[in-house]
C-alpha positions as CSV (number, residue, x, y, z in Angstrom):
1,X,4.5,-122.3,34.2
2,X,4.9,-121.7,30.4
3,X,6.2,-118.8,28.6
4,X,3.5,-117.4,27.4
5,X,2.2,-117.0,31.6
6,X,5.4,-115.9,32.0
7,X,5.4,-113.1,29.4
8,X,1.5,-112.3,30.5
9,X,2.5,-111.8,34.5
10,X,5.0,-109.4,33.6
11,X,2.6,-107.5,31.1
12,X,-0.1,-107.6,33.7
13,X,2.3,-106.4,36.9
14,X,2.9,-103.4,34.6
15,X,-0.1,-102.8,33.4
16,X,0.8,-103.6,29.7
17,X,-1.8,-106.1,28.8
18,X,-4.7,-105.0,26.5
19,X,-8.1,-105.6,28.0
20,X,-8.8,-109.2,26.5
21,X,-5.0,-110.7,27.8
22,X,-6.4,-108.8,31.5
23,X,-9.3,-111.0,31.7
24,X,-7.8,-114.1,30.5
25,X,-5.3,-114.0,32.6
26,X,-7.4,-113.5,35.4
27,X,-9.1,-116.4,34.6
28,X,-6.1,-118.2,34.4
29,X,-4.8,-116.4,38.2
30,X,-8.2,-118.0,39.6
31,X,-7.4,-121.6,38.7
32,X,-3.5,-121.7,38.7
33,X,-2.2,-121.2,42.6
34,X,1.3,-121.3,41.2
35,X,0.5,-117.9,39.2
36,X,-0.7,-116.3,41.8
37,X,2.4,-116.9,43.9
38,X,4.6,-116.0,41.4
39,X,2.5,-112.8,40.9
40,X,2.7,-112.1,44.5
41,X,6.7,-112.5,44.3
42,X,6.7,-110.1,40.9
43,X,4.6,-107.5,42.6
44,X,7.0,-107.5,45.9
45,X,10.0,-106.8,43.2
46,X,8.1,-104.4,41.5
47,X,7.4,-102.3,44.1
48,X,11.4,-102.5,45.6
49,X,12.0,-101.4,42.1
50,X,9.8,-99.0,42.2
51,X,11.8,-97.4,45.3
52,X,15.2,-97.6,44.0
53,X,17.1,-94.4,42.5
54,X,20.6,-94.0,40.9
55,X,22.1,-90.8,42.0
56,X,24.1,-89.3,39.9
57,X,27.9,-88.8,40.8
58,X,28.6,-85.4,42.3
59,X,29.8,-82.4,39.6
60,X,33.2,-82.3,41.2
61,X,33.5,-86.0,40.5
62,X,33.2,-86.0,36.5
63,X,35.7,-82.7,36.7
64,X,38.1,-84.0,38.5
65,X,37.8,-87.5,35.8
66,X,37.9,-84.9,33.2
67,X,41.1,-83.4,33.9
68,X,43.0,-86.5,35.2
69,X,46.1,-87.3,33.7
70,X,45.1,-91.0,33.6
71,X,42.2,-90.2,31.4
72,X,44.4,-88.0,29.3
73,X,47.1,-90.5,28.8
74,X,44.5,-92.9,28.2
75,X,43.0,-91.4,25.2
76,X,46.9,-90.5,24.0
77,X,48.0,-93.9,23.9
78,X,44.5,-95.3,22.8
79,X,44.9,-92.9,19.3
80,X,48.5,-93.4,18.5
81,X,47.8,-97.2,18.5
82,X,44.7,-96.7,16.2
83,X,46.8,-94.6,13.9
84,X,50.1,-96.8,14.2
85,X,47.3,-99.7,13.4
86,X,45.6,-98.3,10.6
87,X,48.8,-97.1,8.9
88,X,50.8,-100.5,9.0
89,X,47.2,-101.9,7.5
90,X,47.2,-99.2,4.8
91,X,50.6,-99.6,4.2
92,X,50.1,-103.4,4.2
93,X,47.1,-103.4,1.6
94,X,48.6,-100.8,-0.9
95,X,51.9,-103.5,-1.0
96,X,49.6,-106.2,-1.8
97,X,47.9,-103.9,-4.5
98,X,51.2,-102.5,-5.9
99,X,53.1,-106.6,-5.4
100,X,50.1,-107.4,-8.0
101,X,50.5,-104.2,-10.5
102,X,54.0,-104.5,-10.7
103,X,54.0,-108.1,-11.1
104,X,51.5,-107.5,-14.3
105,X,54.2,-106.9,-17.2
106,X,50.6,-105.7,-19.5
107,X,50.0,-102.2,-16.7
108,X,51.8,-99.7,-18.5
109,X,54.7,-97.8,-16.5
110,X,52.5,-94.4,-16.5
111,X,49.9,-96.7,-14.8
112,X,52.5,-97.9,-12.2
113,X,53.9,-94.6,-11.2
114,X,50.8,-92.9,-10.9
115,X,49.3,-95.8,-8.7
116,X,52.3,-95.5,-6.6
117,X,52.4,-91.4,-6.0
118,X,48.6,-91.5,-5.6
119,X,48.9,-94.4,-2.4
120,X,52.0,-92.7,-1.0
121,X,50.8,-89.3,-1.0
122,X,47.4,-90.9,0.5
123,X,49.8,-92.1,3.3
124,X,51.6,-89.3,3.6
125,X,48.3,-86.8,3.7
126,X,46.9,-89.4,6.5
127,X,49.8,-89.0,8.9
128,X,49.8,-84.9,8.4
129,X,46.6,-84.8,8.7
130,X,46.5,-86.5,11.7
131,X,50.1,-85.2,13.4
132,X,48.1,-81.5,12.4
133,X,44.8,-82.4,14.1
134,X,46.5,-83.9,17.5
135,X,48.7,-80.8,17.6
136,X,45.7,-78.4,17.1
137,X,43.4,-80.0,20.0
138,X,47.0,-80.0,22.1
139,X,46.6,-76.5,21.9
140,X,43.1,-75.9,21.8
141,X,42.3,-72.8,24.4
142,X,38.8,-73.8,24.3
143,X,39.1,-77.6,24.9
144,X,38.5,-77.0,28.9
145,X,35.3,-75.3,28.6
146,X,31.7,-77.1,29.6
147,X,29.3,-77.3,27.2
């Protein structure tokens, strides 16, 4: 059976096909024994689909995932590598910018200095920033609350 059939039975099982693909493939269904067995087997899925329903895990489930100390951990470790990683990488990319301006004996020494105190105090403002925000949702009073 080719695609297109393919594409058609499952268009036709749900009840997707306009009216012109429903009667050619009907015409097709009366001459084609191999359609019609396939379209028996999609229907017999359809309708087990049909039956099945995810339930969703119980409330005391997600609380008690919530407030596990694996999960908390979890997320710990997962941010102070993200910030170790992006920080070696910023630190990384403003030595190659700064190997290349300092290397340049035609950047003028104001140039140099400035470059240098604006990508260290980026650096620096990163990390505080950061250290601040971790230290404020530690002690966040509200963070236990269900929205």
């Amino acid at each position: 059976m080719d695609d297109r059939l393919n594409q058609m039975l499952s268009g036709y099982v749900d009840g997707e096909l306009s009216e012109a693909e429903r009667i050619n493939f009907e015409k097709e269904l009366e001459n084609n024994s191999e359609l019609r067995a396939e379209l028996d087997e999609f229907r017999k899925l359809k309708k087990v689909t049909d039956m099945m329903h995810y339930t969703d895990l119980p409330d005391e489930v997600w609380d008690g995932y919530w407030q596990s100390i694996y999960r908390r951990t979890e997320r710990g470790i997962g941010w102070i590598l993200f910030s170790l990683g992006a920080i070696l990488i910023l630190c990384f990319g403003m030595f190659e910018v700064f190997s290349e301006l300092y290397a340049n004996p035609e950047s003028p020494l104001w140039f140099k200095i400035g470059a240098t105190a604006l990508g260290g105090g980026s650096i620096f403002l990163l990390v505080s920033y950061g250290r601040e925000r971790l230290f404020a949702y530690n002690r966040d009073r509200y963070k236990e609350v269900e929205r």
